[in-house]
N, C-alpha and C positions, 0 to 999 in steps of 0.2 A: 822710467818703466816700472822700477819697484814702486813707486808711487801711486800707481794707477793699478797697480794687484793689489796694493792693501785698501785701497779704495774700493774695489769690487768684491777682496775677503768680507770688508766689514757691512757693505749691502747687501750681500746674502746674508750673515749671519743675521744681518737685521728681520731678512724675510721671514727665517728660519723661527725666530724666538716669537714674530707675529705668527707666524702659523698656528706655534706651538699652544700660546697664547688665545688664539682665537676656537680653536680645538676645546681647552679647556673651559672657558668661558662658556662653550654651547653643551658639553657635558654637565657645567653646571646650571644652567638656565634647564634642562630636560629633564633633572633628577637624577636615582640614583644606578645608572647605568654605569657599566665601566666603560674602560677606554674604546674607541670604534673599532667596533666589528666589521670585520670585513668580510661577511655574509651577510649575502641579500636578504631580505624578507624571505625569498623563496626556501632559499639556504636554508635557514633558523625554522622553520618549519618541518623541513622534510629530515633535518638531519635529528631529529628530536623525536625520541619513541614516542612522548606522553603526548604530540601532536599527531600523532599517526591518523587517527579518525578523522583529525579537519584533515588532513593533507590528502587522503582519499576525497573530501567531498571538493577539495580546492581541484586536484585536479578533473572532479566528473564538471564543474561549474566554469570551465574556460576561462578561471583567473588567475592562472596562475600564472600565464606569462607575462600579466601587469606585474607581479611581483619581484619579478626577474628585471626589472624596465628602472632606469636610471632615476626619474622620477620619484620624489618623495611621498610616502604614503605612510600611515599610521594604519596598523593591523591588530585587532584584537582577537587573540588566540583562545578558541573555549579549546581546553586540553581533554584527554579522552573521557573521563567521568561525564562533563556537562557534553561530550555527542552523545554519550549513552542516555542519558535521561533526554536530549534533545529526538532521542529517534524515537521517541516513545510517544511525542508529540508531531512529529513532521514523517509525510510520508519520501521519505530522500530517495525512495525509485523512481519518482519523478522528479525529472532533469528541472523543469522551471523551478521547482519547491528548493531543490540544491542550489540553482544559482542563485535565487532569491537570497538563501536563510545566506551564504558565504560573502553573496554581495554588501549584507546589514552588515555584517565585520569587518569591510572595508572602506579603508576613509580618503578621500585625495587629502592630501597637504599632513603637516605635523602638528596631534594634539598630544599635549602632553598632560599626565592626571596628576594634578595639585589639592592638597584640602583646603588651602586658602584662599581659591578662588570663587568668582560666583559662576554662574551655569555660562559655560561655550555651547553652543550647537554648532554642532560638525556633520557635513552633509557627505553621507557614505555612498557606495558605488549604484544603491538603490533609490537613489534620492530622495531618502528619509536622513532625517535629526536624528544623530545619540548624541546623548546629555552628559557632558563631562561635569560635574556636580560635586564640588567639595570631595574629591577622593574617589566616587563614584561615576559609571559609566552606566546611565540610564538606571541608575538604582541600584547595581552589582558594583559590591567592591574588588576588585583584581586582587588576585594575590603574589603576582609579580607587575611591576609596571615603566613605565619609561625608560625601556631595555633599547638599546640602539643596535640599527643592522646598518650598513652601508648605503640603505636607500630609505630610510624611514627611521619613521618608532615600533615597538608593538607592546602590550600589555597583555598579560593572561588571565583567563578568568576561570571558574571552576563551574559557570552555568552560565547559558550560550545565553546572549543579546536576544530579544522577544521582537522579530520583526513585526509591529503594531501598525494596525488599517487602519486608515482616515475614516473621521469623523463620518463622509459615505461610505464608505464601504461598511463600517462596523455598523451603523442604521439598517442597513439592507440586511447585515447580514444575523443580526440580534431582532431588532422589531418589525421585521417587514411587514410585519400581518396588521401593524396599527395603522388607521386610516391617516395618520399623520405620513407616514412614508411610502404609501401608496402614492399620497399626494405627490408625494417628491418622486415617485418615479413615474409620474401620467404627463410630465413635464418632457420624457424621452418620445417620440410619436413615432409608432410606426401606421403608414397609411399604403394600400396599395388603387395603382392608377394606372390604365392600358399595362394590364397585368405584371407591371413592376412594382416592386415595396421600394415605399420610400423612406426614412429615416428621416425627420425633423426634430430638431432642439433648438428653441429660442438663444440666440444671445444673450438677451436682455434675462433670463430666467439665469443662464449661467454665471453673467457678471454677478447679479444683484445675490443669488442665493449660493447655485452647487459650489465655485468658483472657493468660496467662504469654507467650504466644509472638504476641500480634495486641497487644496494648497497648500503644500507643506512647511514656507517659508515665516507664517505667522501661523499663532496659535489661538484658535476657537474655543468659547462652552456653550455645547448645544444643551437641548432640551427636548424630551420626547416624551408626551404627553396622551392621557388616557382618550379614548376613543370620543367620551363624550365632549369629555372639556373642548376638543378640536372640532366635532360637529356643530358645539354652540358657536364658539369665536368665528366661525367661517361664516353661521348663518347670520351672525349679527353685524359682520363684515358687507356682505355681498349687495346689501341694496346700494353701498357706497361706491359699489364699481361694476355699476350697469353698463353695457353698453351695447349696439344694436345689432352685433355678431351673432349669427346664430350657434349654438351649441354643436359640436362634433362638425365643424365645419373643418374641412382635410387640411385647404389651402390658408386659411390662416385661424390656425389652433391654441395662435398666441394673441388674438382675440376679442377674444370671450369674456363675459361677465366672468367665469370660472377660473380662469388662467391669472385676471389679473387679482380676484380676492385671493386665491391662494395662493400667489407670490407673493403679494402684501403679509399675507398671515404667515408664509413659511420664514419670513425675513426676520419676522420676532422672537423665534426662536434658536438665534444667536447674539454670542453676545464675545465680543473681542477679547482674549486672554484665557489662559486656561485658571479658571476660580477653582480652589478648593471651597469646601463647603462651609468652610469660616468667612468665604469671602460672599458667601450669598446672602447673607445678611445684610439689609440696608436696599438702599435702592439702586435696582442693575436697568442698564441701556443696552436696549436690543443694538445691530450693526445700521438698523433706517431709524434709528434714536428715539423708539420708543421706551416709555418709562413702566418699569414695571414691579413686584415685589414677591419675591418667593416664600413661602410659607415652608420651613423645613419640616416641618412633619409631613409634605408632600414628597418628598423625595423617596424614592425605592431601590434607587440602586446607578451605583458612578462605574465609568468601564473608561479606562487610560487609551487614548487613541492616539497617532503618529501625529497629528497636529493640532491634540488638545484631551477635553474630556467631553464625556456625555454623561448628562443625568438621567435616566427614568425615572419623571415625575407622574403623579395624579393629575395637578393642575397647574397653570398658570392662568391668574383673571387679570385682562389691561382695559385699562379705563378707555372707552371710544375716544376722548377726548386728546388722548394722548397717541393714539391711531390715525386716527384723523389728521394729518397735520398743515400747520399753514403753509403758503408757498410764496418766496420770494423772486420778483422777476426786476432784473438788473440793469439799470442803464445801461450801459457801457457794453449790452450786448443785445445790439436791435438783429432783424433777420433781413432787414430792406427799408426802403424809404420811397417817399411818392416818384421820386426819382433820385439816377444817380451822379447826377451832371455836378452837385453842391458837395462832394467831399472838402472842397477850400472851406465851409462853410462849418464843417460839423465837427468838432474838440471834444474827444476824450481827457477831459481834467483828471489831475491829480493834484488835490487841496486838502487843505486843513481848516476843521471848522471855528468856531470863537473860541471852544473849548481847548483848542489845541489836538482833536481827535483828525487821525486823519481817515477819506474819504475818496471815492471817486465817482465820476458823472458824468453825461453828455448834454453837451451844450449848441444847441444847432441856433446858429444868429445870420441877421443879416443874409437869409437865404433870398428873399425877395420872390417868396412864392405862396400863392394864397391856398392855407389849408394843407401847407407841408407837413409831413409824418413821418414817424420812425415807427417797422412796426414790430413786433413783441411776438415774443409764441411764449404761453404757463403751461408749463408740462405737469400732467399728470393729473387731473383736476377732476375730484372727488363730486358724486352727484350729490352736491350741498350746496345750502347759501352759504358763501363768502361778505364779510366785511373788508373792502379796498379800501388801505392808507397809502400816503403816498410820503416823499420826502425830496425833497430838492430845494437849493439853498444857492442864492444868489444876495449880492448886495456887496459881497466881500471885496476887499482891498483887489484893483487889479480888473473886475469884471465889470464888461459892458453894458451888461444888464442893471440896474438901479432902481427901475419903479415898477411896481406892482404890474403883474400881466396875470393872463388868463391863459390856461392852455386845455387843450378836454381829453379826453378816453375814451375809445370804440372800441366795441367789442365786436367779432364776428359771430353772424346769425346762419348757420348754416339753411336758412329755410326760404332764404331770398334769392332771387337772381338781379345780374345786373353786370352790364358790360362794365360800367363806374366802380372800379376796389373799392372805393370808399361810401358807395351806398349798399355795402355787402355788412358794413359794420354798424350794422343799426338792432344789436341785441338788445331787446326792455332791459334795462336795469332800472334800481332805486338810488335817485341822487341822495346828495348830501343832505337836503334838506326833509328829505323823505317821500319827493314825490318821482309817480311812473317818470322814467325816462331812456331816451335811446344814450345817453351820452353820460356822464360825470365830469364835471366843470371843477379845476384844479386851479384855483387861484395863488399863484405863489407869491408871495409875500417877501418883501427884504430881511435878509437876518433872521430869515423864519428858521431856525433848527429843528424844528419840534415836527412830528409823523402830524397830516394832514389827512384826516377822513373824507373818503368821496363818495361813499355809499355802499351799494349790496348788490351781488348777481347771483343769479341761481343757476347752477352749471345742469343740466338736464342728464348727460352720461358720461362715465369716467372718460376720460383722453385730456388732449388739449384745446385748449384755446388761444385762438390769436387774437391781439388787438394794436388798436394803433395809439400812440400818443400823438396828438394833433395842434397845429398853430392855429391860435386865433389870427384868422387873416392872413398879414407877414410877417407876425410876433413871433416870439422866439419860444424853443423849446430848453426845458433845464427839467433832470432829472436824475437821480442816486438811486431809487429803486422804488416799486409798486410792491404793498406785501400784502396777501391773501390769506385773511383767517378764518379758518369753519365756524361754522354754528353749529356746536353741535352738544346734544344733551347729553 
């Protein structure tokens, strides 16, 4: 019996010196706070005169009960000076404006402010970033900090946190009057129909553009440019994306010749990471990988926004050439085929070429059907001529393919009828050789690596096009991708 107490004296004292132990170790991993407080975040605030002013706005902003809540949370306390200079800026009669400004001071989880680190972002009760930054909390150094309460950290500062508007909002709310941000807000549509309004915004405008400039989680640098520069770019844009929608049409707004040059153009005026102006130097890629080159004496003025920066520029001038871009369409992902009875028949490879590069492609063999197809959609296709290469590689160790075959390329002509799909695809191109043709003849060759020229098509108005890749007879199909290059001066 004595035996089995000293055995359970000496695992407790075990637990005991772990505790003690692990207590210590998290005091020291957080800085220089002392022993744990056993007042909650709420506690450390209210019982504290020089918090008086936040403790008023914490309780008009309904957070104060998360702070009482078991849950760990990290608080940065602006003490009574920085709410006095902060009322001088915000109007705190207004309830939103309070919960707003007290929510930016609140963080879920524990951050702790270190000068040897590189920047944390810590996502507060607002769903904004503060920047814990070498000793710094979005550029304010605290002047007490990784103080511990029983349910968190808190740090104090002596001038409140600047809750900062995304990249939209601060455009709207700084240049609205440039025809640059006009543009960006003719993208929201209000239309009315049997005396309802209806509210319209494209997806496809959200993903590709707002999306870019409201999203807190990565960081943007815009660009907002003089009235002229942006009236030239548009008009030099727009004959490249015609298309046969009429203008101000309600039911589809997203369109228009108009809709899609100024997506196209609004998209160039980002660019992923927030650049300081050391970093504009050289050459920048828009987020649709345009190339482009800022001239610093253009610039007029930088303004720090919650997920990035923005410049007020003069100009930015982009080469067509670099607007314009080619467009790659991928084996390995047809939309249909002449039929669908031959899945046994059709191999998604994954190889490696002589080079040892690796690569993927389809391979439709042994289907036993005359004038089999896989057929394609090229989204997005500029009213330009294109030069079509091709690539596809057979002859390798393992494949049934071995001797030279022939395969072709349809394009669709929207201006034919015909119950036959495949006499729908009889768009004029320019074969390889340079003469009128409906088709482009893909001779693929063994051990061919090398991109295969098949000729030129002239797309008539921005959208897509489909085409098919097709078997000579009941020969086989092999293909790694079709790439489409502008011509353009």
């Amino acid at each position: 019996m004595m035996k089995t107490k000293t055995i359970q004296y000496f695992i407790w004292l075990c637990l005991a010196c772990a505790l003690v132990s692990c207590k210590d170790k998290w005091a020291d991993h957080l800085g220089d706070g002392d022993a744990f407080d056993q007042k909650t975040l709420y506690d450390v605030v209210t019982s504290d005169a020089n918090f008086s002013a936040f403790t008023e706005l914490l309780e008009q902003s309904g957070y104060a009960e998360a702070l009482k809540a078991s849950k760990n949370y990290t608080l940065i306390i602006p003490n009574n000076a920085a709410i006095a200079t902060a009322k001088m800026q915000y109007d705190f009669a207004d309830s939103a404006v309070v919960r707003s400004f007290v929510g930016y001071h609140l963080i879920n989880s524990i951050y702790n402010v270190h000068e040897g680190t590189d920047t944390v972002r810590a996502l507060n009760f607002r769903n904004k970033y503060v920047e814990f930054t070498r000793g710094e909390l979005d550029g304010i150094v605290p002047i007490s900090q990784n103080l511990i309460a029983s349910n968190g950290l808190y740090h104090v500062v002596n001038q409140a946190l600047e809750p900062l508007q995304n990249i939209f909002t601060l455009v709207n709310s700084q240049f609205s009057e440039t025809a640059q941000v006009e543009a960006i807000n003719s993208f929201d549509t209000l239309y009315t129909e049997d005396d309802l309004i209806y509210f319209k915004s494209s997806p496809v405008w959200i993903a590709e553009v707002r999306r870019n400039m409201t999203m807190e989680n990565k960081k943007f640098t815009y660009f907002v440019v003089d009235d002229e520069n942006f009236d030239s770019e548009y008009a030099k844009l727009q004959p490249f994306f015609a298309t046969p929608y009429e203008e101000g049409n309600t039911h589809r707004p997203d369109s228009t010749t108009t809709f899609f040059t100024k997506k196209a153009l609004l998209r160039d005026f980002i660019v992923e990471g927030a650049l300081d102006e050391s970093d504009l130097i050289g050459e920048l890629q828009s987020i649709s990988g345009t190339r482009f080159h800022l001239d610093p004496a253009n610039i007029i003025s930088s303004h720090k926004a919650s997920n990035g920066i923005v410049y007020r520029v003069k100009r930015i001038e982009y080469a067509l050439a670099d607007q314009i871009k080619e467009i790659k369409v991928v084996g390995t992902q047809p939309i249909g085929y002449k039929q669908n009875d031959k899945r046994g028949n059709i191999f998604f490879r994954d190889k490696r070429d002589v080079n040892g590069l690796p690569y993927t492609d389809i391979q439709i063999y042994d289907h036993k059907v005359t004038a089999f197809y896989a057929k394609y959609r090229v989204a997005g296709m500029n009213v330009v001529k294109y030069k079509v290469y091709g690539r596809a590689i057979m002859g390798l160790a393992g494949d049934p393919q071995t001797a030279t075959f022939t395969q072709y390329v349809h394009f669709f002509d929207r201006t034919l009828t015909s119950v036959n799909e495949p006499d729908l695809y009889k768009k004029p191109v320019i074969n390889s050789e340079g003469n009128n043709d409906t088709r482009m003849a893909y001779e693929v060759q063994p051990l061919n690596h090398e991109e295969v020229y098949l000729g030129e098509i002239t797309q008539d108005q921005f959208g897509n096009q489909l085409l098919l890749v097709m078997s000579n007879g009941t020969g086989p199909i092999i293909l790694e991708y079709l790439r489409f290059v502008p011509i353009v001066q």
